[in-house]
GUDO-351001 format. One line per 3 residues: number of its first residue (from 0); their letters; for each residue z negated, y, x negated of C-alpha. Coordinates in nm, 4 decimals, decimal comma. Each point is the difference from the previous one (the first is absolute). Example, Ala and Ser with C-alpha at 12.3 -4.5 7.8 and 13.67 -1.06 7.14 Angstrom:
REM residues 2
0> as> -0,7800:-0,4500:-1,2300 | 0,0660:0,3440:-0,1370
***
This chain:
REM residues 211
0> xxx> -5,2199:6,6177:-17,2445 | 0,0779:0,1067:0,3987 | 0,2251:0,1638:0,1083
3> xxx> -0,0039:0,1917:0,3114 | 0,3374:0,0553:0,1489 | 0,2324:-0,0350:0,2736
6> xxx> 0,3032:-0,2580:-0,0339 | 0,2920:0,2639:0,0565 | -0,1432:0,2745:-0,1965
9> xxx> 0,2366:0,0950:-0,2416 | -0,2727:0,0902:-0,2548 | -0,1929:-0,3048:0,0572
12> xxx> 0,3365:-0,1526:-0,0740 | 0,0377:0,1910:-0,3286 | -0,3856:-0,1463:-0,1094
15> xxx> 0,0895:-0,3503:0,0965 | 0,2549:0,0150:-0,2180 | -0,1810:0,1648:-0,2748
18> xxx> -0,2479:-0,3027:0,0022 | 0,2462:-0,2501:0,0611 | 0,1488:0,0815:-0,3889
21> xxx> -0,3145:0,0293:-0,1279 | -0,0925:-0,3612:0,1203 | -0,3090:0,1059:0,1753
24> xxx> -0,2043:-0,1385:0,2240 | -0,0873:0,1953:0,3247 | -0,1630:-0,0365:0,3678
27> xxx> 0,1737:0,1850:0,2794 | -0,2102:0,2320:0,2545 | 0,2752:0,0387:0,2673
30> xxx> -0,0315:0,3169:0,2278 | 0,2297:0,1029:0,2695 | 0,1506:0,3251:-0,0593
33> xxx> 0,1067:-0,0304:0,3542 | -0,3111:0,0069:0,1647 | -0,1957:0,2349:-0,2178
36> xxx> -0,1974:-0,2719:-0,1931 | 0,0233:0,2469:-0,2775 | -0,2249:0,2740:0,1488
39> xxx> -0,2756:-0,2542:0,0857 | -0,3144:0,0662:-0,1313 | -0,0583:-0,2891:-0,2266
42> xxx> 0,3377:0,1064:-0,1890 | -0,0369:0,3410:-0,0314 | -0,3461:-0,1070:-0,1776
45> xxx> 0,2062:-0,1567:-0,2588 | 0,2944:0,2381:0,0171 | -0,0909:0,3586:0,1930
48> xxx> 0,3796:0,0956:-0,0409 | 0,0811:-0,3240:0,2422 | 0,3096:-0,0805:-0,1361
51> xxx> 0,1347:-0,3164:-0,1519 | -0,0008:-0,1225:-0,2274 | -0,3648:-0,0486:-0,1747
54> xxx> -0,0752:-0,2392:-0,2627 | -0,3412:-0,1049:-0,0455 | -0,1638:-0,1992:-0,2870
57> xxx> -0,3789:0,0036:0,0424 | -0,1377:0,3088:0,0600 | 0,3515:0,1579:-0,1378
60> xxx> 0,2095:0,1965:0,2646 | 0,3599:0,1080:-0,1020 | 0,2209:0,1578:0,2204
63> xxx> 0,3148:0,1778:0,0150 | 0,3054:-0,2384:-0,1260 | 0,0935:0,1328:-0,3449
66> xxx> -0,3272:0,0497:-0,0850 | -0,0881:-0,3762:0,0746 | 0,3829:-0,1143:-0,1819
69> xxx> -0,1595:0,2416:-0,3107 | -0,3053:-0,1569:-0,0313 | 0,1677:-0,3695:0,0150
72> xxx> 0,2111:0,1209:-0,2667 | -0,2676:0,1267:-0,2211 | -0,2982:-0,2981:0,0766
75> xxx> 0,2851:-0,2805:0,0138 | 0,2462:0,1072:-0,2283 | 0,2371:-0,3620:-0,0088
78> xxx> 0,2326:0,0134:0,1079 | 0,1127:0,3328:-0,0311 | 0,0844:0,2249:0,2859
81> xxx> 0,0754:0,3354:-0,2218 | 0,2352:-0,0712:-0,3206 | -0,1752:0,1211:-0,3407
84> xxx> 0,1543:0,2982:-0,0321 | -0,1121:0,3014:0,1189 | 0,3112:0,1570:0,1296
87> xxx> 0,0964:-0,3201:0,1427 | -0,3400:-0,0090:0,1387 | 0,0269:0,3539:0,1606
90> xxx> 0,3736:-0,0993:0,1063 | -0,1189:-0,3323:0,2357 | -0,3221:0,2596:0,1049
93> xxx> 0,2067:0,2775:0,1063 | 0,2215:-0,2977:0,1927 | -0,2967:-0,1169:0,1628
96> xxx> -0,0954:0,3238:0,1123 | 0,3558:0,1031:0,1470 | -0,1396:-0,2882:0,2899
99> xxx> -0,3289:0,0440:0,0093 | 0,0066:0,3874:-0,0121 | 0,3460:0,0872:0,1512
102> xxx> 0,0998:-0,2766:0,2332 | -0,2730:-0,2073:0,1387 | -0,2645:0,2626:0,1233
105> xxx> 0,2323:0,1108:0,2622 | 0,0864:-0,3149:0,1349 | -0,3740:-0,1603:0,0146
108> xxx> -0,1239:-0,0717:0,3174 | -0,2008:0,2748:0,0515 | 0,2694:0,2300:-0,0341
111> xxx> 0,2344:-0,2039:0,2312 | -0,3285:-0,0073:0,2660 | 0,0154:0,3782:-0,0436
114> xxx> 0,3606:0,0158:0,1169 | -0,0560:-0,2179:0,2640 | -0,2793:0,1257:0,1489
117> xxx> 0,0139:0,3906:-0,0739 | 0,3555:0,0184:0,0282 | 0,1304:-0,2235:0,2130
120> xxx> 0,2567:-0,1869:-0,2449 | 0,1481:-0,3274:0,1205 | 0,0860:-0,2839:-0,2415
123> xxx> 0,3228:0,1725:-0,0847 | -0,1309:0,2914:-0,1156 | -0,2666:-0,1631:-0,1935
126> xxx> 0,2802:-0,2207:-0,1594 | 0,2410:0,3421:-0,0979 | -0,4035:0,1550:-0,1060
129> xxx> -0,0606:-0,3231:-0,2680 | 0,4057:0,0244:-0,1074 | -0,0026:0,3531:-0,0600
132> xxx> -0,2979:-0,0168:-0,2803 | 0,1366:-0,3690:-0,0940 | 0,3737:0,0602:-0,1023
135> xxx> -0,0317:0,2797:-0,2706 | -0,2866:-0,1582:-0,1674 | 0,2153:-0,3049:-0,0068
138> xxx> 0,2980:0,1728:-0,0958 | -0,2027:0,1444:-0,3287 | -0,1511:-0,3529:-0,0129
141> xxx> 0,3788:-0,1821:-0,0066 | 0,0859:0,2589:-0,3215 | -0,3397:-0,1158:-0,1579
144> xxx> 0,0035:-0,3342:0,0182 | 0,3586:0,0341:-0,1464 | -0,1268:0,1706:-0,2812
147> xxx> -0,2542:-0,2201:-0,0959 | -0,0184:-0,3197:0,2047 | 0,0699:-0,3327:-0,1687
150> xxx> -0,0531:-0,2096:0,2974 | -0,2884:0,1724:0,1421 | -0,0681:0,3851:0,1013
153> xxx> -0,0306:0,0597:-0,4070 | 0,0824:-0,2403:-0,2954 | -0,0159:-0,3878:0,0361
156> xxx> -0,3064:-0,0652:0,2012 | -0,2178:0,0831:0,2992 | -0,2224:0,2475:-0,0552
159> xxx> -0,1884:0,3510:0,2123 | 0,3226:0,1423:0,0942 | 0,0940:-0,3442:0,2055
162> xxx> -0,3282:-0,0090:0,1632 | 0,0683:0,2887:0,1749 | 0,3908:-0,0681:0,0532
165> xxx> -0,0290:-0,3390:0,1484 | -0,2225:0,1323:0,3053 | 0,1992:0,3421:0,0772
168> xxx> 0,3007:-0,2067:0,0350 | -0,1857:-0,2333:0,2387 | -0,1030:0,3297:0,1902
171> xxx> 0,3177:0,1201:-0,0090 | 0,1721:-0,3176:0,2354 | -0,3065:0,0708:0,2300
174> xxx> 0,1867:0,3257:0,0497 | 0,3374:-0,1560:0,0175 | 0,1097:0,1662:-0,2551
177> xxx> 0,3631:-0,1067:-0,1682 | -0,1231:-0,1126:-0,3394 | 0,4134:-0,0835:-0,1889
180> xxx> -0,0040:0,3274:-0,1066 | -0,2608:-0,0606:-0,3140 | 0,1814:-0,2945:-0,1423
183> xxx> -0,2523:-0,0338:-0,2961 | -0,3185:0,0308:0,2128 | 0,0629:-0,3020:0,1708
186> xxx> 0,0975:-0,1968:-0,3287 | -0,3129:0,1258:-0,0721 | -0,1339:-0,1426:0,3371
189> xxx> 0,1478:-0,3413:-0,0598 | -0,1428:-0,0264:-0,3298 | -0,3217:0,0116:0,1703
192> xxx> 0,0823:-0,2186:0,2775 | -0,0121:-0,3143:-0,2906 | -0,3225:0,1380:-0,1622
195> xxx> -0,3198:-0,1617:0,1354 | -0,2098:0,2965:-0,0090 | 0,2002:0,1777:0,1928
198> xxx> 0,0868:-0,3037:0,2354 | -0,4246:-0,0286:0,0973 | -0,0060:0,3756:0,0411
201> xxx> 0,2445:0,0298:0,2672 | -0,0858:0,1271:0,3394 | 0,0423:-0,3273:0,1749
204> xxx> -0,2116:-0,2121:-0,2364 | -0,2993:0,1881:0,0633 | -0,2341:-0,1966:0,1804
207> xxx> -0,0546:0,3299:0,2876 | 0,3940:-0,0026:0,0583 | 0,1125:-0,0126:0,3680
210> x> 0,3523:0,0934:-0,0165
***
């Protein structure tokens, strides 16, 4: 498997993750995200949305995150990243999505290059942007992880919803954003810290990372 990604992208993040607990094997296509790597030609062949990530395995293509994290789940399905239960299962989903859906898309860079560029925001209003979307999702998150977190986002192991936890809260210091108010998201976050999948998936271990 390949996958095409950028080293800061938060769902890149999430799919490193995702493949990290699954114990799989995978070759990274870096882009830069900075310098519009992602609209070359050559990509946009394998993915015409040019976004990251993209995971390819022969003449496979998936994109979009929790459609690659679903199809790891389903093709791969040891360890676990959904409990057995379906209302558990549509519990961690609907956690999943409250990131994915509600809080990342309008922090991505994209949007931030949009502020920037179209209307004239400087780093402190990009910052107050990312922490307006951020802190209510994280407030619900903090009351859900309380509910049914037993050392991770929900019961007693990593699983879907900590794949996309683990890199919002990384975006969320890029924004300087005052994390002590979500006590249980970063016990959640220092659980992780001591797992080795989600040690090799951070940021600064992939191989494109400049600081």
């Amino acid at each position: 498997m390949i996958l095409h990604g950028y080293w800061r992208s938060g769902a890149s993040y999430r799919v490193r993750i995702g493949l990290g607990l699954k114990g799989l094997a995978y070759q990274t296509a870096a882009l830069d995200l900075r310098k519009g790597e992602q609209k070359a030609p050559a990509f946009l062949a394998i993915n015409p949305q040019g976004m990251t990530p993209a995971l390819q395995q022969g003449e496979t293509v998936l994109t979009q995150s929790p459609a690659i994290l679903e199809w790891l789940e389903e093709t791969h399905p040891e360890p676990p990243l959904l409990p057995k239960d379906p209302q558990d299962r549509a519990q961690v989903r609907a956690m999943a999505a409250l990131i994915g859906c509600d809080i990342h898309p309008l922090n991505n860079l994209r949007v931030l290059t949009a502020l920037r560029q179209e209307f004239g925001a400087d780093q402190a209003t990009v910052d107050a942007w990312a922490g307006r979307w951020i802190t209510p999702g994280f407030d619900a998150l903090e009351v859900l992880v309380a509910r049914h977190g037993a050392g991770w986002s929900f019961g007693d192991r990593p699983g879907l919803a900590d794949c996309y936890l683990i890199p919002q809260l990384y975006s969320a210091r890029r924004f300087n954003l005052d994390l002590t108010p979500w006590p249980r998201l970063l016990a959640v976050e220092a659980a992780a810290q001591g797992h080795p999948a989600f040690q090799a998936a951070h940021p600064d271990r992939q191989p494109d990372a400049d600081g």
